[in-house]
C-alpha positions in Angstrom: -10.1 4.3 -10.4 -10.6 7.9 -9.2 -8.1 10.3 -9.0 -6.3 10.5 -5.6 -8.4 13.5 -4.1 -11.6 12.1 -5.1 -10.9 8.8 -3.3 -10.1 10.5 -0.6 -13.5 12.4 0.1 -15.5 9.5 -1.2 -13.5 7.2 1.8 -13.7 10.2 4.2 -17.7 11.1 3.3 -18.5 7.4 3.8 -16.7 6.9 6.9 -19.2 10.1 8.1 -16.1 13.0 8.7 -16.1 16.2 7.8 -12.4 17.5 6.3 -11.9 19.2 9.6 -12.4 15.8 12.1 -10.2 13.8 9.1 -7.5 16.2 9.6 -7.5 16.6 13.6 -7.6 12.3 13.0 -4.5 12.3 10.7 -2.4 15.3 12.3 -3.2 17.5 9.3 -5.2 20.3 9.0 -8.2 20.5 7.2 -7.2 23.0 4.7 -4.6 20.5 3.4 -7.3 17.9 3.5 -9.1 20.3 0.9 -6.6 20.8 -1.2 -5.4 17.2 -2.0 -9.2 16.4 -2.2 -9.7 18.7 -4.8 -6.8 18.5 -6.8 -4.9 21.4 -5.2 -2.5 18.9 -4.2 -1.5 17.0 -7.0 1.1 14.6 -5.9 0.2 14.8 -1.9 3.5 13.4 0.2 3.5 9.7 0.9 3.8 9.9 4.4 0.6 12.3 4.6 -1.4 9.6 2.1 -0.7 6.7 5.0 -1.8 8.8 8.0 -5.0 9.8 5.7 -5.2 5.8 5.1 -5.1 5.0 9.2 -7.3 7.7 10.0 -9.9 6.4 7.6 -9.3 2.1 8.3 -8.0 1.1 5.0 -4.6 0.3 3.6 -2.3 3.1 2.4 -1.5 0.3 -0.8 -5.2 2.4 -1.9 -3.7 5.4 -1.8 -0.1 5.0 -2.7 -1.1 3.2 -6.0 -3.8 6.2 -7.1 -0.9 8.4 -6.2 1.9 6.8 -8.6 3.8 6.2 -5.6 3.8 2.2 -5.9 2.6 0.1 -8.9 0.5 -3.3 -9.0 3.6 -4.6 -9.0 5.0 -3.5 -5.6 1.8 -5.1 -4.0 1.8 -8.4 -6.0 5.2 -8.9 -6.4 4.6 -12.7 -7.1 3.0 -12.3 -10.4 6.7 -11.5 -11.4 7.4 -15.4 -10.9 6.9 -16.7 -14.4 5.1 -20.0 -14.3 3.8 -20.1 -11.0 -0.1 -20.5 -12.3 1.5 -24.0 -13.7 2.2 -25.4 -10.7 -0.1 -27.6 -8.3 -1.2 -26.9 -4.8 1.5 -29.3 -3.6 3.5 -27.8 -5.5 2.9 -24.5 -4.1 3.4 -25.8 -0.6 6.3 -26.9 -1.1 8.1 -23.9 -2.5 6.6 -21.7 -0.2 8.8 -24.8 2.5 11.9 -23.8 -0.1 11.4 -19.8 -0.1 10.9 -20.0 3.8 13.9 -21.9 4.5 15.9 -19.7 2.5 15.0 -16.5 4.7 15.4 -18.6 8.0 18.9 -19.4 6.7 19.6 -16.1 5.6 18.6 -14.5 9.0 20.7 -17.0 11.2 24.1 -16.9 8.6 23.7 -13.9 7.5 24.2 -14.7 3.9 24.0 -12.0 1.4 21.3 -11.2 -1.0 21.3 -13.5 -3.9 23.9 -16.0 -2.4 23.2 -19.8 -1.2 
């Protein structure tokens, strides 16, 4: 994967803007735009990387993973489940039933995390 900067201006040259009409898009001026692009800006703030991800019509998950901000992980926290790649589609369907029972219980009797 490229580094965060490069990403950026290959997202930004594809989508046909220059650094200035990305920044006036995003609320940020064009200089900063320069800087994270070309590695000025190491570790650009998160909140900037999601209003450079709207402006250019992709998800910030993109961006905030190049950054270090989240992980593989954070956006697939299901390959935590041990096991899962065991179990049939029925299988599936029915604890997806379980998990979403569980939250609509949780919501209406406000039990606390972790408790049945």
């Amino acid at each position: 994967m490229p580094d965060i900067g490069q990403l950026i201006k290959n997202k930004r040259k594809a989508a046909g803007l220059s650094q200035k009409k990305l920044g006036n898009a995003c609320g940020l001026s064009d200089s900063e735009i320069m800087k994270i692009e070309n590695g000025v800006r190491k570790k650009p703030n998160w909140e900037n990387l999601c209003k450079i991800a709207q402006a250019l019509e992709f998800h910030p998950f993109e961006l905030l993973l190049a950054a270090g901000y989240i992980s593989e992980n954070d956006i697939h926290p299901s390959t935590q489940l041990r096991g899962l790649e065991k179990l049939s589609d029925k299988d599936m369907e029915y604890l997806q039933l379980l998990i979403d029972f569980m939250i609509s219980r949780k919501s209406t009797d406000g039990i606390s995390e972790g408790g049945l």
